[in-house]
Residue frames relative to the residue before (quaternion, step in Angstrom):
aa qw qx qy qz dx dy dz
X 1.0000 0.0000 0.0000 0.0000 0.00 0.00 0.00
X 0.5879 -0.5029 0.4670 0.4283 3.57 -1.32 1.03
X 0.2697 -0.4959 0.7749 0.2844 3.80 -1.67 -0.18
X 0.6998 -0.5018 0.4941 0.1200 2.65 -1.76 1.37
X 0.2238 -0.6996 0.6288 0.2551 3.72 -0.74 0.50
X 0.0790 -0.8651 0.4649 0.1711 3.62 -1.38 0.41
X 0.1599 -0.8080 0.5659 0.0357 3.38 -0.81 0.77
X 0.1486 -0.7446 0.6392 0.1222 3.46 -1.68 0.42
X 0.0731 -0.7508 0.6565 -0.0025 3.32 -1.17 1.11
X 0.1021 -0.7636 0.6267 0.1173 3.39 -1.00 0.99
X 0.5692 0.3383 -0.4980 0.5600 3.28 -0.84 0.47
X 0.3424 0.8140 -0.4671 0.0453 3.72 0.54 0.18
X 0.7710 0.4967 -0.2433 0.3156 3.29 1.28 -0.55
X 0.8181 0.2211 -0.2248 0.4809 3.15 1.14 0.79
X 0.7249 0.4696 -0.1272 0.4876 3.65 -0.42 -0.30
X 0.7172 -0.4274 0.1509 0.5294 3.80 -0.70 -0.59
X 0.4072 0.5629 -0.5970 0.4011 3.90 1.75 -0.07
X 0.6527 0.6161 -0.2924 0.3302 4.04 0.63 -0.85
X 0.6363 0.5923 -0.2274 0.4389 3.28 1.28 -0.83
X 0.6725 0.4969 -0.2020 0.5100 3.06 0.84 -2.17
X 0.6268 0.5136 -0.4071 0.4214 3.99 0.75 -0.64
X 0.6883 0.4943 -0.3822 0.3686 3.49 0.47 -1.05
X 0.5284 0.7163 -0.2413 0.3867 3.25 1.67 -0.79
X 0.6638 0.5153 -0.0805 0.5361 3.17 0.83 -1.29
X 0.5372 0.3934 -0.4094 0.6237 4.09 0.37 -1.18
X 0.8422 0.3607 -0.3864 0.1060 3.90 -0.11 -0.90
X 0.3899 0.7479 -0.2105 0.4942 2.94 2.42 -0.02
X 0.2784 -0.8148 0.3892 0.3273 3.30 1.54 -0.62
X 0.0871 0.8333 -0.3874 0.3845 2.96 1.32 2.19
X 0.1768 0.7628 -0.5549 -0.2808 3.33 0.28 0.21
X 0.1513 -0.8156 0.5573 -0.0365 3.67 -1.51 0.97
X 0.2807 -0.5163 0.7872 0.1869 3.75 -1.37 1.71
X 0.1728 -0.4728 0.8554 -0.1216 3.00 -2.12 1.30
X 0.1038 -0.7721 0.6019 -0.1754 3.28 -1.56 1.69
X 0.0524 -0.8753 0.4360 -0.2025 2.97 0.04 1.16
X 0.2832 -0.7984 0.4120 0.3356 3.66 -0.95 -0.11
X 0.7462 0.1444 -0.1669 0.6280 3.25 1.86 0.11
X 0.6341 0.5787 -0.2075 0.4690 3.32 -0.96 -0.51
X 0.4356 0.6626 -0.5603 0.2392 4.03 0.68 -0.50
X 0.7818 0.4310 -0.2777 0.3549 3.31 -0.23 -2.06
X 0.6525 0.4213 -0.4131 0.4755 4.25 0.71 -0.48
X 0.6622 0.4906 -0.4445 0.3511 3.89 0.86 -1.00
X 0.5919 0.6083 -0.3138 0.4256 3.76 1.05 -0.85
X 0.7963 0.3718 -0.2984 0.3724 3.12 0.35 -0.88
X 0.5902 0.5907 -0.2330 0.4985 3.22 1.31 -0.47
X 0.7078 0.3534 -0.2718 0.5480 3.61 1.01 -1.03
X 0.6440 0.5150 -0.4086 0.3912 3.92 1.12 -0.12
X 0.2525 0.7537 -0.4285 0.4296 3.59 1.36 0.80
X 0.7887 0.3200 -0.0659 0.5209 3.05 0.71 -1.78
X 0.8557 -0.0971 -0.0272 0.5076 3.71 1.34 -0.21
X 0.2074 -0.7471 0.5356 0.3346 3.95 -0.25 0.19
X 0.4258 0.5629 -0.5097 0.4919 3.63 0.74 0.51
X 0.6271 0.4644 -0.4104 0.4720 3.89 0.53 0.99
X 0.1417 0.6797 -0.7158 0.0752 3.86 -0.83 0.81
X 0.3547 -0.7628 0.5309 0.1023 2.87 -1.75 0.70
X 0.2178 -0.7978 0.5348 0.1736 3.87 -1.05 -0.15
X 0.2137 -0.7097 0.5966 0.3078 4.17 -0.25 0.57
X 0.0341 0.7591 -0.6440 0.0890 3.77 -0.66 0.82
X 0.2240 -0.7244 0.6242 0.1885 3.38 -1.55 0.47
X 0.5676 -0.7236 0.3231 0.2233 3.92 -0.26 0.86
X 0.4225 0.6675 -0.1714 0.5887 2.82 1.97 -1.80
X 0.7882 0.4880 -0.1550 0.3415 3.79 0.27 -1.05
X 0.1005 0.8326 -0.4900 -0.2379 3.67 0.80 0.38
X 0.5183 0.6059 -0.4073 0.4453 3.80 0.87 -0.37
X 0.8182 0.1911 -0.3432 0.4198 3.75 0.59 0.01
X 0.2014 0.6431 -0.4667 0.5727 3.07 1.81 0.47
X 0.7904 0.3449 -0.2503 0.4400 3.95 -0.18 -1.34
X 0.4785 0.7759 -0.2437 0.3311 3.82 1.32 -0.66
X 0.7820 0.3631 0.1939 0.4680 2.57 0.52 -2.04
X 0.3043 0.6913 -0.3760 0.5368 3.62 1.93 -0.02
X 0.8578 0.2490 0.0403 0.4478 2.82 -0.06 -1.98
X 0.3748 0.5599 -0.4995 0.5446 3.30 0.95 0.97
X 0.6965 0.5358 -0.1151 0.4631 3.54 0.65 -1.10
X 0.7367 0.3350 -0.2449 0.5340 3.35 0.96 -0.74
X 0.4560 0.4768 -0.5093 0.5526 3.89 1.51 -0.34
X 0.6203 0.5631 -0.4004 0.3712 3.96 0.51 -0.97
X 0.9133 0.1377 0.1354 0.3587 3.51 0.11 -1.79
X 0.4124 -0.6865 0.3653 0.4746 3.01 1.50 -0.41
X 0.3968 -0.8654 0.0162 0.3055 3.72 -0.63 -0.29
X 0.8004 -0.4553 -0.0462 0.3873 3.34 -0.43 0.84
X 0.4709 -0.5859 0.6166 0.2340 3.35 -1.84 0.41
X 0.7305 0.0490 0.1384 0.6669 3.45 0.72 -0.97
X 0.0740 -0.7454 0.6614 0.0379 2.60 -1.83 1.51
X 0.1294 -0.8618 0.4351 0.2264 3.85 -0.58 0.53
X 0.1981 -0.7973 0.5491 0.1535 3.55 -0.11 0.41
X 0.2910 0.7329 -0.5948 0.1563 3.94 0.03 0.89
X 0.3191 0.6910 -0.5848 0.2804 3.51 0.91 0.74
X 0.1912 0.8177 -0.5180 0.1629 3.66 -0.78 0.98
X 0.0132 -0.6268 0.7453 0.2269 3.75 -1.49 -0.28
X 0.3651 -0.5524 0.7491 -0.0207 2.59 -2.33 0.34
X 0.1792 0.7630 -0.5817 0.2175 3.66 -0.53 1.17
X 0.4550 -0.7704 0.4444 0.0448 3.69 -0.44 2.11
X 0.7055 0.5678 -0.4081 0.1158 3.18 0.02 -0.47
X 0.6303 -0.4545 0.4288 0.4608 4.00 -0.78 0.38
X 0.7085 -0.4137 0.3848 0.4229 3.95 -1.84 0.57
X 0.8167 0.4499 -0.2342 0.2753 3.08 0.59 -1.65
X 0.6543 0.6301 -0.1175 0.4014 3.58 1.57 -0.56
X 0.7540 0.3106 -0.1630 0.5554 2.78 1.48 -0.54
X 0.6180 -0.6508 0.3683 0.2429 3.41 -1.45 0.98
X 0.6009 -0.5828 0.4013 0.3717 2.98 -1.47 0.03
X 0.4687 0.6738 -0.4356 0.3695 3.36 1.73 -0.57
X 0.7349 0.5886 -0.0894 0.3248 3.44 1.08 -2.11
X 0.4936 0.7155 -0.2767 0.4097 3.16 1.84 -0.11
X 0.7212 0.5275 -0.0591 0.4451 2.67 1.17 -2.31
X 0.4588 0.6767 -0.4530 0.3555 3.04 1.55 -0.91
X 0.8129 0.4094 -0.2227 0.3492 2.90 -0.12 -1.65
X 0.5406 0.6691 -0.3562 0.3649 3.30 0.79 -1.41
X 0.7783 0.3922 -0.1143 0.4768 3.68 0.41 -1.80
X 0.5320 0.5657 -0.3910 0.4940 4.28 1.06 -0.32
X 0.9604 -0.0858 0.0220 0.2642 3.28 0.30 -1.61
X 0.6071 0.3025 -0.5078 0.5311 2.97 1.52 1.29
X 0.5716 0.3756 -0.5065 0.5251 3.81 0.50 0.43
X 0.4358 0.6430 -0.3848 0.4986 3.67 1.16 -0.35
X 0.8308 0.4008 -0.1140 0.3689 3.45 0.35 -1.01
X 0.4942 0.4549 -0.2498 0.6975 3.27 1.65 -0.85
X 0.6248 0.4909 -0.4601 0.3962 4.06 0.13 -0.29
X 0.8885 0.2585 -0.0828 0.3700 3.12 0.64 -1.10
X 0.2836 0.6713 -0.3996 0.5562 2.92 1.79 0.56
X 0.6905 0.6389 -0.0771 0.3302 3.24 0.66 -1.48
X 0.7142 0.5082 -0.1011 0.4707 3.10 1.13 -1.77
X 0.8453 0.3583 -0.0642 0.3911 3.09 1.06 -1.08
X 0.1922 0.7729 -0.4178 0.4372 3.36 1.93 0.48
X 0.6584 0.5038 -0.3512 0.4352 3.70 0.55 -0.91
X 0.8607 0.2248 -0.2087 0.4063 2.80 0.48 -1.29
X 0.4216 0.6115 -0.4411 0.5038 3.68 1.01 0.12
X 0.6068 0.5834 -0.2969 0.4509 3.60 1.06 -0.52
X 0.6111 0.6123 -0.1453 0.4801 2.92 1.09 -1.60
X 0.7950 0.2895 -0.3433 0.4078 3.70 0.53 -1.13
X 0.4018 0.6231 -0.5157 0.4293 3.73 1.18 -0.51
X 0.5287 0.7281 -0.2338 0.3684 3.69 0.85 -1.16
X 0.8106 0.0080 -0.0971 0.5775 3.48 0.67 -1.34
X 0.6908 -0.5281 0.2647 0.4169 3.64 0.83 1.10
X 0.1167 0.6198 -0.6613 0.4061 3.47 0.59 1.89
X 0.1076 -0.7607 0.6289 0.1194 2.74 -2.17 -0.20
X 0.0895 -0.9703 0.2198 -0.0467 2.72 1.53 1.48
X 0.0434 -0.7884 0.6108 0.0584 3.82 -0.35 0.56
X 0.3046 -0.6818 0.6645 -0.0290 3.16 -1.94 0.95
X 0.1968 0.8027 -0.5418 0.1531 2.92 -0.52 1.70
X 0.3017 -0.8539 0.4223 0.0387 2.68 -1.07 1.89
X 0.2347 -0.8094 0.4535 0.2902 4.00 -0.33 0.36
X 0.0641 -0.7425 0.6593 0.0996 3.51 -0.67 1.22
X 0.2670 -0.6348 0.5121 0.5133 4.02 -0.26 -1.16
X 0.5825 -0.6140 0.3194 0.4262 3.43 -1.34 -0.80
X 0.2108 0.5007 -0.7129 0.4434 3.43 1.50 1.47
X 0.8578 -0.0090 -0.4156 0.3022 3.58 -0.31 0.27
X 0.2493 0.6513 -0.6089 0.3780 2.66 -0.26 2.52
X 0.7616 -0.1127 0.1862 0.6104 2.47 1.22 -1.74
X 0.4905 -0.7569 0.3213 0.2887 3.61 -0.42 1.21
X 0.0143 -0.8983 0.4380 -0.0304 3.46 -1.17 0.78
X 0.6506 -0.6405 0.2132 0.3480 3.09 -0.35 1.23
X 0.8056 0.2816 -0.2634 0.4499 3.38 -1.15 0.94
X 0.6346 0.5866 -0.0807 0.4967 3.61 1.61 -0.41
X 0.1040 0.7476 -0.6383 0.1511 3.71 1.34 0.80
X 0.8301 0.2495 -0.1823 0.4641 3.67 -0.80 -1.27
X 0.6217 0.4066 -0.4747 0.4722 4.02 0.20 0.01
X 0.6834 0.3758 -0.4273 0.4574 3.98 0.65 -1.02
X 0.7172 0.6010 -0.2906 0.1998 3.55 0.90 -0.62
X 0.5515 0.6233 -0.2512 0.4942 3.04 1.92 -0.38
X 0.7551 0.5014 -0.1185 0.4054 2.90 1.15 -1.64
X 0.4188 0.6849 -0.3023 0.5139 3.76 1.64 -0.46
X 0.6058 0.6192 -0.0995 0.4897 3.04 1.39 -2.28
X 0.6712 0.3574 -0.3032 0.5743 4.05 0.56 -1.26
X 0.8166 0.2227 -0.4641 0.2612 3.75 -0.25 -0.52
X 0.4591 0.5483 -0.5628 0.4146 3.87 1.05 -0.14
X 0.4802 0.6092 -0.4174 0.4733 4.08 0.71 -0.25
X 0.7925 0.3493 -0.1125 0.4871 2.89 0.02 -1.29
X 0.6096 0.4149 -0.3721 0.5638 4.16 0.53 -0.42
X 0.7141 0.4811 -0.2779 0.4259 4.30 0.90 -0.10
X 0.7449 0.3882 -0.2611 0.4757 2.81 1.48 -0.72
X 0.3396 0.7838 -0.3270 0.4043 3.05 1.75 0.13
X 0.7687 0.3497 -0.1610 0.5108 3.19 0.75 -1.23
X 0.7500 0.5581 -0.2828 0.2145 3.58 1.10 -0.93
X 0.6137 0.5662 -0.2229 0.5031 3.08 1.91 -0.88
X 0.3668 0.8110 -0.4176 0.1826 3.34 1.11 -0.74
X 0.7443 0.3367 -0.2029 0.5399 3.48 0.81 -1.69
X 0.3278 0.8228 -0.3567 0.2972 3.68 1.40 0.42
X 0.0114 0.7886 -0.4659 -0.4012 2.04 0.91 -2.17
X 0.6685 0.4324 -0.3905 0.4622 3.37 0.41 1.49
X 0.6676 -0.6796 0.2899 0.0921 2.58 -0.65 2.08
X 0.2910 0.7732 -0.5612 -0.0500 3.92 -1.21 0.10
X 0.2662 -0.6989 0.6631 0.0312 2.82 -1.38 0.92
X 0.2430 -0.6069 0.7503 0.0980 3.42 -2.05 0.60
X 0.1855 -0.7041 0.6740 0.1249 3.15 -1.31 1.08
X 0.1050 -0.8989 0.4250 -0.0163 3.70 -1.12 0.70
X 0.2063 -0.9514 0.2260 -0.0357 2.77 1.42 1.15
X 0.3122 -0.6245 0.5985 0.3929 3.64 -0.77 0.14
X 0.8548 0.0914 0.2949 0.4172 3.15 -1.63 -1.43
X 0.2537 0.7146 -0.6388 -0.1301 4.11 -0.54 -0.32
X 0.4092 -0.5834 0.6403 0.2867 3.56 -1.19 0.51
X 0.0185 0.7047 -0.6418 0.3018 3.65 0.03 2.24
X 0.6548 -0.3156 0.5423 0.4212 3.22 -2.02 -0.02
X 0.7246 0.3596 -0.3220 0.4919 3.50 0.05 -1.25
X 0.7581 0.3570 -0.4102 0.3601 4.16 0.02 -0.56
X 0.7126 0.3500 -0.4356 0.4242 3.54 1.23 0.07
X 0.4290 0.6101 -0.5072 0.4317 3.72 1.32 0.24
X 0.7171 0.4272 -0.2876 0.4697 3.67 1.12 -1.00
X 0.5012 0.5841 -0.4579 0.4449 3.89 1.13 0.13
X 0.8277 0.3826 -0.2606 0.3172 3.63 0.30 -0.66
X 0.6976 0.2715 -0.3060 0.5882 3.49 1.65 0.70
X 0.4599 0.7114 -0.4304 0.3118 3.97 1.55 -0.34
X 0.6532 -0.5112 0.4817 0.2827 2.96 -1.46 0.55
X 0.6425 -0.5395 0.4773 0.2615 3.59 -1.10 1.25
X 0.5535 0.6943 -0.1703 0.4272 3.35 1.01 -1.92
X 0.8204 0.2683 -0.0674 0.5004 3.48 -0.04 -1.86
X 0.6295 0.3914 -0.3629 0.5646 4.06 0.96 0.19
X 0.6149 0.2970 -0.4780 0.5524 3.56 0.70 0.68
X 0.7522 0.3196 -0.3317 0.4711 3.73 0.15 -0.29
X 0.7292 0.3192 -0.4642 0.3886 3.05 0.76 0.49
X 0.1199 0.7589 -0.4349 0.4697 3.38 1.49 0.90
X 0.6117 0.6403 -0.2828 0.3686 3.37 0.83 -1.49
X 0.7084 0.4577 -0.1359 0.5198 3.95 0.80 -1.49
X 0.3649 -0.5401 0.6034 0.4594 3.94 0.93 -0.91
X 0.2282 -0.7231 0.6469 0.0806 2.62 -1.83 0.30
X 0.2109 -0.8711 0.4391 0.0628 3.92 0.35 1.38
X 0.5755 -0.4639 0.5746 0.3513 3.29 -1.72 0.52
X 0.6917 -0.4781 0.4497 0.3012 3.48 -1.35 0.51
X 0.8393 0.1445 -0.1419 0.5046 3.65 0.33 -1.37
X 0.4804 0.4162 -0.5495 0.5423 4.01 0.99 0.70
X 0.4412 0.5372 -0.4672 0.5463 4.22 0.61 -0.29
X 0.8562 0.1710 -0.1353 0.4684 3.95 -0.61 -1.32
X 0.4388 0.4525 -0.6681 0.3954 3.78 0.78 0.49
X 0.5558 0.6240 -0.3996 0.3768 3.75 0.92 -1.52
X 0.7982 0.3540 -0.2529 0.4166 3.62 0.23 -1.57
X 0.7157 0.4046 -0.4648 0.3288 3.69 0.45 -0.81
X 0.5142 0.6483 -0.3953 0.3988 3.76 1.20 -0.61
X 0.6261 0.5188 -0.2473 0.5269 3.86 1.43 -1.30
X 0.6756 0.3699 -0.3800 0.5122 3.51 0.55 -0.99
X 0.6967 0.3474 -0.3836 0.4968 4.58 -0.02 -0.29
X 0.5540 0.5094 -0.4892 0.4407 4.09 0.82 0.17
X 0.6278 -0.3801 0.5538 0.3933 3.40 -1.49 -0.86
X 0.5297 0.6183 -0.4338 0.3860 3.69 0.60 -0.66
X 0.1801 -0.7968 0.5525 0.1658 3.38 -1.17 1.36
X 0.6360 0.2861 -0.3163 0.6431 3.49 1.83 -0.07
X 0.2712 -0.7560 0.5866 -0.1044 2.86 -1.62 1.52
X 0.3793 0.7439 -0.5322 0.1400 3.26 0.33 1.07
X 0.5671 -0.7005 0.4057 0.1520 3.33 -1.08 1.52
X 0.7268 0.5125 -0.1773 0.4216 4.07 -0.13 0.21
X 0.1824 -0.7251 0.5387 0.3882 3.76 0.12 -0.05
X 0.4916 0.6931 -0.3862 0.3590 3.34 1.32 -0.87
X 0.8699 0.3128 -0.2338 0.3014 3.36 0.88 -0.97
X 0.5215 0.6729 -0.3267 0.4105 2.68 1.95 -0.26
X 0.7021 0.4903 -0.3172 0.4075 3.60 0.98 -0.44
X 0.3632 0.7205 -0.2758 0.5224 2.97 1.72 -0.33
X 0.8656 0.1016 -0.0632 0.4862 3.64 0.35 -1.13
X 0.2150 0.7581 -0.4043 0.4644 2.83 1.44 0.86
X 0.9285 0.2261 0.0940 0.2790 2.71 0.26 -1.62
X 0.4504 0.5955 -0.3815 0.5450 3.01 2.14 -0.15
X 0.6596 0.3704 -0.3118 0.5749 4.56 1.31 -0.31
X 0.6141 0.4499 -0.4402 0.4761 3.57 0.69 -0.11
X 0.7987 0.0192 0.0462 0.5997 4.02 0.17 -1.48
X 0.2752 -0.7024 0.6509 0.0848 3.67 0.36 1.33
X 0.7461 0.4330 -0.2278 0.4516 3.69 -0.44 -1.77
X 0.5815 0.5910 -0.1654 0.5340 3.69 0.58 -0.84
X 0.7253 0.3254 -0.1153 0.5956 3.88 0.61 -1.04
X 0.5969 0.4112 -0.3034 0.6185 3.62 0.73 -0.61
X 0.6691 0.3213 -0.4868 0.4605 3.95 -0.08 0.02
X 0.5327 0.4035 -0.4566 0.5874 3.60 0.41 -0.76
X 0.6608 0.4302 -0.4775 0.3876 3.69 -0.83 -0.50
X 0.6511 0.5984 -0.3015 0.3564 3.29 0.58 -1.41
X 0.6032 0.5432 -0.3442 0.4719 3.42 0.95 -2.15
X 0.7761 0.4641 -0.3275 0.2741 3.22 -0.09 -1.80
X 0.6446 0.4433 -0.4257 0.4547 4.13 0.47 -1.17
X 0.6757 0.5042 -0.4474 0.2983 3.70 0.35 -0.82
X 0.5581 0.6656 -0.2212 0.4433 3.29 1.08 -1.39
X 0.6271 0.6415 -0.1557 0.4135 3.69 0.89 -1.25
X 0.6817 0.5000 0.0440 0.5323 2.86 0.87 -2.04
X 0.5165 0.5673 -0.3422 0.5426 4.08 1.03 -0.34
X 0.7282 0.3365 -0.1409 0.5802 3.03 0.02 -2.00
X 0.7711 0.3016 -0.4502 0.3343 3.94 -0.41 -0.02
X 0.4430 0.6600 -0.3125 0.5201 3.91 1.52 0.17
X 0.7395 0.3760 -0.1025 0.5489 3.04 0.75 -1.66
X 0.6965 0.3635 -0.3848 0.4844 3.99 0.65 -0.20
């Protein structure tokens, strides 16, 4: 009988870390999902579709239970083929409005978040190259860190922050041998993008109109299809891809549109 591939996905218990898992268990994956809440309901629920799934409550922020909670997983499953890192927040609010706490927040979740568990799991990502894996690291940034967007200081900054991570470790593991990828999403229709609809700026939901805005399980068909290719950028949408396209090809050119569009925005919300 084949052996089971394994993978880990933090952020697993909700959003697209929740999806891409259900994905995977049907791939005949078995997968630890880490999470900071929500575990004990996502398991039980995601062991329906397979008992080849355990979980772990972990803080990102935390790289010692990050390194813990590793080697929990590998006593569990052994260790991994694929890792996904889609643990994240998301906090609207303009420079001037928002704290310094709400910054760090974000700042310290999902790009020291990402370096933690990048980190943590080098060993053992080492380790499987070791017994003849071919392990990949994939980290989820979106395409605020592509291109900046209004209302989004400390989210574009992290996320800007996750793919320069991910474009280093690219090059460093290589002679590893272990793969990474960045995912770079537009908009997804998540918990966290409809928690950020019912207080976001008007402003920052029209420019971000610009990228699309995707159903959850068309989004993670895009990414799980990106994360089993060669592609080290993964961005889901043509919308968004032309989008960041064009903001590295005709910067000056992309920055006027923007420009047209915020003024234009900014009229019609004055004038109403």
């Amino acid at each position: 009988m084949k052996k089971m591939k394994t993978a880990w996905v933090t952020g697993g218990s909700s959003g697209i870390g929740l999806e891409l898992t259900k994905r995977l268990l049907k791939d005949n994956f078995q997968v630890c999902i880490f999470a900071h809440a929500g575990i004990e309901q996502a398991v039980a629920d995601l062991q329906k579709r397979s008992p080849a799934v355990c979980g772990f409550e972990v803080d990102v922020q935390n790289e010692s239970t990050m390194e813990a909670k590793f080697a929990e997983a590998v006593a569990a499953f052994g260790t991994p083929d694929l890792l996904i890192n889609s643990a994240g927040i998301a906090i609207a609010k303009s420079f001037e409005d928002m704290t310094s706490e709400e910054y760090l927040r974000q700042i310290n979740i999902n790009l020291v978040g990402s370096r933690n568990v990048a980190h943590a799991a080098l060993p053992h990502l080492k380790q499987a190259v070791q017994q003849g894996k071919s392990p990949k690291l994939v980290l989820v940034a979106s395409a605020a860190g592509l291109v900046g967007c209004y209302g989004y200081t400390g989210y574009c900054s992290s996320k800007f922050g996750v793919v320069g991570l991910a474009e280093v470790l690219r090059m460093e593991l290589r002679s590893q041998k272990i793969k990474v990828a960045v995912v770079c999403p537009p908009e997804i229709e998540t918990p966290m993008v409809f928690d950020e609809r019912k207080n976001g700026s008007p402003v920052t939901a029209a420019l971000k109109q610009l990228g699309g805005s995707l159903p959850l399980e068309k989004a993670c068909q895009e990414i799980y299809s990106g994360i089993f290719s060669s592609q080290f950028m993964i961005i889901p949408s043509t919308q968004a891809r032309i989008l960041a396209k064009l903001s590295r090809v005709l910067p000056d050119l992309y920055r006027n549109q923007i420009d047209k569009k915020l003024d234009k925005i900014i009229r019609t919300l004055r004038a109403s």
